[in-house]
C-alpha positions in Angstrom: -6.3 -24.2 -7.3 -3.6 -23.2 -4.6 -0.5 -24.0 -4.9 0.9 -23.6 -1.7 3.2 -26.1 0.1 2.3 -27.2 4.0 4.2 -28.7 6.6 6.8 -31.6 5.8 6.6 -30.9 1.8 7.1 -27.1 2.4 10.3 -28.2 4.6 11.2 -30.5 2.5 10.9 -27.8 -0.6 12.9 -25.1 1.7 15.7 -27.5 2.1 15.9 -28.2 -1.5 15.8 -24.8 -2.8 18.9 -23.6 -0.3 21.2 -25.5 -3.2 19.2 -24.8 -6.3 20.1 -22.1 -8.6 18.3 -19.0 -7.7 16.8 -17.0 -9.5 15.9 -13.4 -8.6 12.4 -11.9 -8.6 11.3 -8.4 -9.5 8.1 -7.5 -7.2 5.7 -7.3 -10.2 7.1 -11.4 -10.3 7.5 -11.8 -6.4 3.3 -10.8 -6.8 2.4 -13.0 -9.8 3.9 -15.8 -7.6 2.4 -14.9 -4.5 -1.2 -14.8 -6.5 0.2 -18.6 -8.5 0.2 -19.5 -5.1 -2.9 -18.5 -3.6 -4.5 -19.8 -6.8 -5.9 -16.3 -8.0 -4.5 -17.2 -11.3 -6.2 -20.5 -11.4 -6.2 -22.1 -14.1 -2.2 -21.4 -14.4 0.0 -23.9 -12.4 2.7 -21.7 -12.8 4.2 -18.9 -14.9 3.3 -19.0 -18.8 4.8 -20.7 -21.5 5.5 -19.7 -24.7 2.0 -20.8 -26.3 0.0 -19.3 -23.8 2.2 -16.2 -23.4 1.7 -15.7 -27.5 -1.8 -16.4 -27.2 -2.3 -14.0 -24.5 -0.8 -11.0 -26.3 -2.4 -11.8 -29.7 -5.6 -12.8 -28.8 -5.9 -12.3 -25.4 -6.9 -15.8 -24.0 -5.0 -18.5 -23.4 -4.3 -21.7 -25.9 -6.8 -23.0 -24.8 -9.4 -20.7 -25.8 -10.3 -19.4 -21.7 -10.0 -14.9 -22.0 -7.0 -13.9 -20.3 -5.5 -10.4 -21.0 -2.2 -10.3 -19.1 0.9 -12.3 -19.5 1.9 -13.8 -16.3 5.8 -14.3 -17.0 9.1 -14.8 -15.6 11.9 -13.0 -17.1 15.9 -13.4 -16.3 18.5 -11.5 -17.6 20.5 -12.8 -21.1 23.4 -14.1 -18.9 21.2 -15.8 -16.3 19.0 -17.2 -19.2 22.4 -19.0 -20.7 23.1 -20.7 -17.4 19.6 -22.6 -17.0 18.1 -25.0 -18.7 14.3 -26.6 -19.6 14.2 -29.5 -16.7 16.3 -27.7 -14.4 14.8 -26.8 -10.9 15.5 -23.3 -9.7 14.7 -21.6 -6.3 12.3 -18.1 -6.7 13.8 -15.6 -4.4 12.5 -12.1 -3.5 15.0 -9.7 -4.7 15.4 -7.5 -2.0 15.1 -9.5 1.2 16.9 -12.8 -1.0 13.6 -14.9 0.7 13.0 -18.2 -0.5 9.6 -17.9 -2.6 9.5 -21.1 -4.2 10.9 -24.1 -6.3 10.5 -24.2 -10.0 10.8 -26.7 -12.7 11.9 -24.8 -16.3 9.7 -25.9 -18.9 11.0 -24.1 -21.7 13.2 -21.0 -22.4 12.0 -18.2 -24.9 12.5 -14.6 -25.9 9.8 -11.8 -26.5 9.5 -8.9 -29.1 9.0 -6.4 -26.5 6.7 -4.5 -29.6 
């Protein structure tokens, strides 16, 4: 299940993301996303939310029963985190060349127990 953009969408997506909020990926989350997109995580459509996230590290499968043993997350910083919100789109950019990765709609916010 790819979820790779082609021609006038992907343009169309670039465009967009130029004036979104961006938010800054670490490699581990600039390869997540590259492997979201290729569809190598299939069944994820995107990074994890809460439920699945808690599921994973619990139990290790998804809420929805499938086994899944690693968390597939994207984290921001307390001070970023304040400034976004669930429904707002964000632009994924690769931290050290400032690429655009990809456009985002926020789900939901949440913390972790990093124990």
């Amino acid at each position: 299940m790819p979820l790779l953009l082609h021609g006038e969408e992907l343009e169309y997506n670039y465009l967009k993301a130029r004036k979104l909020p961006k938010v800054r990926l670490t490699s581990r989350e600039t390869s997540d996303l590259i492997m979201l997109a290729m569809g190598a995580f299939s069944p994820l459509k995107g990074f994890m939310n809460y439920e699945d996230y808690r599921s994973v590290v619990h139990d290790m499968e998804l809420q929805d029963g499938l086994l899944w043993s690693v968390s597939i997350t994207l984290s921001v910083s307390k001070e970023q985190g304040k400034t976004l919100k669930a429904g707002q789109e964000i632009a994924l950019v690769e931290d050290k060349t400032s690429d655009i990765l990809g456009v985002m709609t926020i789900e939901e916010k949440y913390t972790y127990d990093k124990r």
